[in-house]
C-alpha positions in Angstrom: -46.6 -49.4 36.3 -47.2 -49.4 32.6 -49.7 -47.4 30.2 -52.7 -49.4 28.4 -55.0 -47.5 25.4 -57.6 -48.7 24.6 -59.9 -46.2 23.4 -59.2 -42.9 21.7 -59.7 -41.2 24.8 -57.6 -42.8 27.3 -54.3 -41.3 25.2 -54.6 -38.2 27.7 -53.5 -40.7 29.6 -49.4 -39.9 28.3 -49.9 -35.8 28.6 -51.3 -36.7 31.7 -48.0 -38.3 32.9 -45.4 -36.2 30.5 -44.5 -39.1 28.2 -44.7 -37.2 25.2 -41.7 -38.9 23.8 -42.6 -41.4 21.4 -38.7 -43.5 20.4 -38.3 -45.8 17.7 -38.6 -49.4 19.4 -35.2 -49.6 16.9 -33.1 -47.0 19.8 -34.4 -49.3 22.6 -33.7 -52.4 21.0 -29.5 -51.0 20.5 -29.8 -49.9 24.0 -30.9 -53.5 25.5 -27.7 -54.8 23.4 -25.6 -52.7 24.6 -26.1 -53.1 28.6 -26.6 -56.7 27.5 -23.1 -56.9 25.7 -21.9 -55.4 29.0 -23.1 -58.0 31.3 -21.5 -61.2 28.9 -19.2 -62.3 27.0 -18.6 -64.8 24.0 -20.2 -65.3 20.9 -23.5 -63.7 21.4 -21.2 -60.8 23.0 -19.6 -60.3 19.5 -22.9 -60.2 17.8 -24.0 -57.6 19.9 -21.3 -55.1 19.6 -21.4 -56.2 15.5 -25.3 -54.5 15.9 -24.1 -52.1 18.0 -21.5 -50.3 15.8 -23.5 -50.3 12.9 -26.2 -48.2 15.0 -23.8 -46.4 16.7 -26.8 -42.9 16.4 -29.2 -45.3 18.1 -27.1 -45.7 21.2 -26.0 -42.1 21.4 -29.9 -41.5 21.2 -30.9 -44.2 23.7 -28.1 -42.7 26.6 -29.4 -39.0 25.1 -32.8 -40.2 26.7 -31.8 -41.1 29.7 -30.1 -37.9 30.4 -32.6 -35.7 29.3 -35.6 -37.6 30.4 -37.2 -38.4 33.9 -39.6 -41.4 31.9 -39.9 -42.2 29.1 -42.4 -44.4 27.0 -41.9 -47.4 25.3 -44.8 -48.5 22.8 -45.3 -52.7 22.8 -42.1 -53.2 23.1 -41.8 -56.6 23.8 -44.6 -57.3 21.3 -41.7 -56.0 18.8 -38.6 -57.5 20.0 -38.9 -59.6 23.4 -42.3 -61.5 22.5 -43.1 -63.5 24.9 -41.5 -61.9 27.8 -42.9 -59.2 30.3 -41.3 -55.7 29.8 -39.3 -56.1 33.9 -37.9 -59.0 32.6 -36.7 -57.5 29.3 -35.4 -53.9 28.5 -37.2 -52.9 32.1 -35.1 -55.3 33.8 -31.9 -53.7 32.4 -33.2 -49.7 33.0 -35.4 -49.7 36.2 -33.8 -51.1 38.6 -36.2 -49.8 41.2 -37.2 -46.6 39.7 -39.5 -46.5 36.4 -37.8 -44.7 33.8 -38.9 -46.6 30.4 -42.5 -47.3 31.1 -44.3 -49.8 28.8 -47.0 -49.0 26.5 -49.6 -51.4 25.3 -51.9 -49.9 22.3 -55.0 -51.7 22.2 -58.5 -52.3 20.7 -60.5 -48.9 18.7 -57.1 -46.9 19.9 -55.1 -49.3 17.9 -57.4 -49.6 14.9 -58.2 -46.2 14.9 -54.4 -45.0 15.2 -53.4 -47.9 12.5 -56.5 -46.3 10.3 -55.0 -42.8 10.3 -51.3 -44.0 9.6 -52.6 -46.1 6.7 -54.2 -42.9 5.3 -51.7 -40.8 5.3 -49.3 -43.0 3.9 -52.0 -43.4 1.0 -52.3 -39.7 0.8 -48.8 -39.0 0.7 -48.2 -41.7 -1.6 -50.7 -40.7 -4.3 -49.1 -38.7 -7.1 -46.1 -38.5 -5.0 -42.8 -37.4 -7.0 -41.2 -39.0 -4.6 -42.3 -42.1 -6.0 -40.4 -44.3 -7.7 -42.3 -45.7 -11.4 -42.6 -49.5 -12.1 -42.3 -51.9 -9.9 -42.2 -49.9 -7.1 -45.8 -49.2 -7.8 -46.4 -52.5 -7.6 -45.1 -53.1 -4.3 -46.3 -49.6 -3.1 -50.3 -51.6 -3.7 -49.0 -54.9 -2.2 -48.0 -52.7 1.0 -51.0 -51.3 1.1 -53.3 -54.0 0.7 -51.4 -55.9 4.0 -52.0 -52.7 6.2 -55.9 -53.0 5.5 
């Protein structure tokens, strides 16, 4: 059974169920290729092990997980990768096969806007007067960036 939050409140919610874990969709995404790859071969095969081995971290991270976790959360997932498709027919078809270890996690209305809010202004804050960044052009894309997130 997977996780909605929809208000600020509700993120208890994950403490409540010990999936403190937040994992870049990125690791889940090598993972589904690679137990995919398993299960075929041909073409589509070969392009899978050709994303696999240049994210060969990501799959030690994704089996790390695994191991060391009993569940684990998995933030929109399919809105990322699989769109389109329910989560127990995507990466949840491949992983819980009858036990939930990677449970879904769908980010909704003010908890969305208000978690997008607070990302967008710490990038801003981190971004202003930064050394780390980079002059000309970059500045320019830094504002373009910035004026999509709003």
């Amino acid at each position: 059974m997977g996780v909605t939050v929809n208000n600020p409140q509700e993120w208890r919610v994950l403490r409540e169920r010990d999936l403190r874990v937040i994992v870049d969709p990125v690791v889940y995404r090598i993972g589904q290729l690679f137990l995919q790859g398993q299960a075929r071969s041909g073409a589509r095969s070969d392009d899978y092990w050709k994303a696999i081995s240049n994210d060969i971290g990501g799959l030690v991270t994704f089996v790390d997980l695994l191991v060391l976790y009993d569940q684990i959360s998995a933030f929109d997932y399919i809105s990322t990768f699989d769109i389109g498709l329910n989560f127990d027919d995507s990466l949840g078809a491949l992983v819980n096969r009858g036990e939930q270890i990677i449970i879904p996690v769908n980010v909704g209305g003010l908890a969305y806007r208000v978690t997008k809010e607070a990302a967008n202004a710490q990038f801003r804050q981190r971004m202003a007067g930064s050394p780390r960044r980079l002059p000309g052009r970059a500045d320019d894309l830094t504002l373009r960036a910035l004026e999509g997130l709003s």
